[in-house]
N, C-alpha and C positions, 0 to 999 in steps of 0.2 A: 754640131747643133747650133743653130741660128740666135742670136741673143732676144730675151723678149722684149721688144718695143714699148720706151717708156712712152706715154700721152706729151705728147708737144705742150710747152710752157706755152698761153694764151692771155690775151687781156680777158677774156670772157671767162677762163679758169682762175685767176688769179682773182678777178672780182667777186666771184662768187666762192673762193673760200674764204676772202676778207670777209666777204658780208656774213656768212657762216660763224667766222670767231666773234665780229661784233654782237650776233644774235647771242652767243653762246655767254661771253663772256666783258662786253661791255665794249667802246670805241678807244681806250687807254690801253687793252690789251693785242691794239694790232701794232703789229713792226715788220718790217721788213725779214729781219733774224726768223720772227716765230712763224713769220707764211711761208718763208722758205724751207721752213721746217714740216709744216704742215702738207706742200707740194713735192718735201722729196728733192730739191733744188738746190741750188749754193744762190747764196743771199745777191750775188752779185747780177744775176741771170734777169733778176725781177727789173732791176734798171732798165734793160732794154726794150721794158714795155711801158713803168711808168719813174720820172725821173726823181717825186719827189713821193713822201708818206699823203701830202695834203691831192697831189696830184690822183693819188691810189682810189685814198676817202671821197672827191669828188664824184669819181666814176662810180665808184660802189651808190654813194648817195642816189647819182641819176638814174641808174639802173633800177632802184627803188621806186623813185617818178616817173619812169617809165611803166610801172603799171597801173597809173591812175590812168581813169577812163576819161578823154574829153568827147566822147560822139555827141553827149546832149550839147557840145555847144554849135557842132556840125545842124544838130535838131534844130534847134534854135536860130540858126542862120536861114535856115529851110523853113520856119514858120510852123514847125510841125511841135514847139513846147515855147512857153516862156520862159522870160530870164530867172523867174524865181523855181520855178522847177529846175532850169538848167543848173543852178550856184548850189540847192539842195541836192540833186545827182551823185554837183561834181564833190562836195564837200565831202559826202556818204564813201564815194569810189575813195578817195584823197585820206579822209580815216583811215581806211581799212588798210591800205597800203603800207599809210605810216604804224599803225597797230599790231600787224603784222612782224616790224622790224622797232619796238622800241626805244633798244638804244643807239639806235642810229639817227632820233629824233636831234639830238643835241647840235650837230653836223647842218642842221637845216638852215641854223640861224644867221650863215652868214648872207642870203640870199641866193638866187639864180648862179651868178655870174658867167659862165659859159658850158655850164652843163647843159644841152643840150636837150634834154626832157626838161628840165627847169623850163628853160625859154618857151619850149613850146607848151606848156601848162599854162606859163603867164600871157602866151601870144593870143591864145583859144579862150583865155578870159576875157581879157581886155578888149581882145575883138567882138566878142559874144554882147558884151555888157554895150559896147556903142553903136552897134548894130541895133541891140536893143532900146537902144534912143536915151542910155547916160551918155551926158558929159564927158569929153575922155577924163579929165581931172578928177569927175567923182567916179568914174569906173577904176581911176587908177587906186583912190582909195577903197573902195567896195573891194577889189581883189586884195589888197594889203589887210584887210581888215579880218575877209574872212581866211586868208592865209595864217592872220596870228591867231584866231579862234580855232581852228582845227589842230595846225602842231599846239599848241599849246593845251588844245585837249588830248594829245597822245603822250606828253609827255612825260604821264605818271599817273596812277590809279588813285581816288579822292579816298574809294573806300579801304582800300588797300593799304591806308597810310595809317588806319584806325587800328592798334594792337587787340588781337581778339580774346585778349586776358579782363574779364569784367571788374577785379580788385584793382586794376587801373585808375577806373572812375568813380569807384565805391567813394561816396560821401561828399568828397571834392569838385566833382565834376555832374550835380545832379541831375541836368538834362540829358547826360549823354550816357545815361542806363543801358541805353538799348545799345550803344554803339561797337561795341564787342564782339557784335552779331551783321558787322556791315561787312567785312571778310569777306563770310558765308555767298555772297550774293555783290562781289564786285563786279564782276561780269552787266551784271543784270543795271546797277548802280552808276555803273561809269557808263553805257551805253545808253539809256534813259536820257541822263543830264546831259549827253551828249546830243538829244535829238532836243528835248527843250531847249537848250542855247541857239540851238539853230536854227528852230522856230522862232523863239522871239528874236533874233539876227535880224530873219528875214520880215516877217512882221516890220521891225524899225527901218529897213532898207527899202521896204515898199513906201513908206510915210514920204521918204524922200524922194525917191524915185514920181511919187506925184508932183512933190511939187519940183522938182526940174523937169518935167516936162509939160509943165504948164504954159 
């Protein structure tokens, strides 16, 4: 009887059960021991596809930026949206992405460097924004800026941080009576203030955006 054919060890397999533990169980819980554990492999096999832990988390990370959408900035180049629709689009697509996986947000902060969907996120910006007739200097900051507004709004849940025990606040804390009750409706809470931040963003981006192109 023929043996059964185990699945070939792959960079595309091995990334995606990394990403998988870090959804599950946080970016401290991956190692090379526990994925080899998890693929069925001897720890030493994972080498031959990535050399280091940080090398692994890279590729996991851009595999992640890999599903933010840049076509509005495609649109944008084509005259078919402007630059503040296009920055709102991409910001929306870039949430969700990061929203999706977020304890993989922490990983974000060291920037780009040669992840591959990094660069090409930051290239589809930067190009979008000076096409659109910024400065490259202030498009370089316009992309920096709402890069930190976005991960920084995935990084954690505002109302999720409020214990939903109301003898918390009883007496001590009078204004936040109701806040017991933010739980219930974090969902709702975190995605709200996530669109007012990014209205007034772009509100204040546009102020400038006049006057450099004056």
């Amino acid at each position: 009887m023929a043996r059964p054919r185990r699945r070939l060890l792959s960079r595309e397999r091995i990334v995606a059960a990394a990403l998988a533990l870090v959804d599950a169980e946080g970016l401290d819980m991956v190692s090379t021991r526990r994925l080899a554990t998890e693929l069925g492999v001897s720890g030493p096999s994972l080498y031959n596809h990535f050399t280091t832990k940080d090398d692994l988390l890279d590729a996991v990370v851009d595999t992640v930026l890999g599903e933010v959408d840049t076509d509005m900035f495609r649109a944008l180049g084509a005259g078919e949206c402007d630059w503040r629709t296009a920055l709102r689009d991409w910001a929306r697509s870039y949430r969700a992405a990061l929203a999706a996986h977020p304890n993989l947000v922490p990983a974000l902060a060291q920037g780009p460097g040669r992840r591959p969907n990094a660069l090409r996120l930051a290239d589809a910006v930067f190009g979008g924004l000076v096409d659109a007739g910024w400065p490259r200097a202030q498009a370089t900051r316009v992309g920096a800026i709402m890069r930190y507004f976005i991960t920084g709004s995935a990084l954690g849940s505002f109302a999720g941080g409020f214990p939903d025990d109301a003898e918390v606040y009883a007496g001590e804390y009078p204004h936040l009576d109701q806040a017991h009750l933010l739980a219930d409706r974090q969902r709702e809470i975190d995605e709200s203030a996530f669109e007012a931040g990014l209205q007034a963003l772009l509100d204040g981006l546009a102020l400038q955006y006049r006057q450099a192109v004056r």
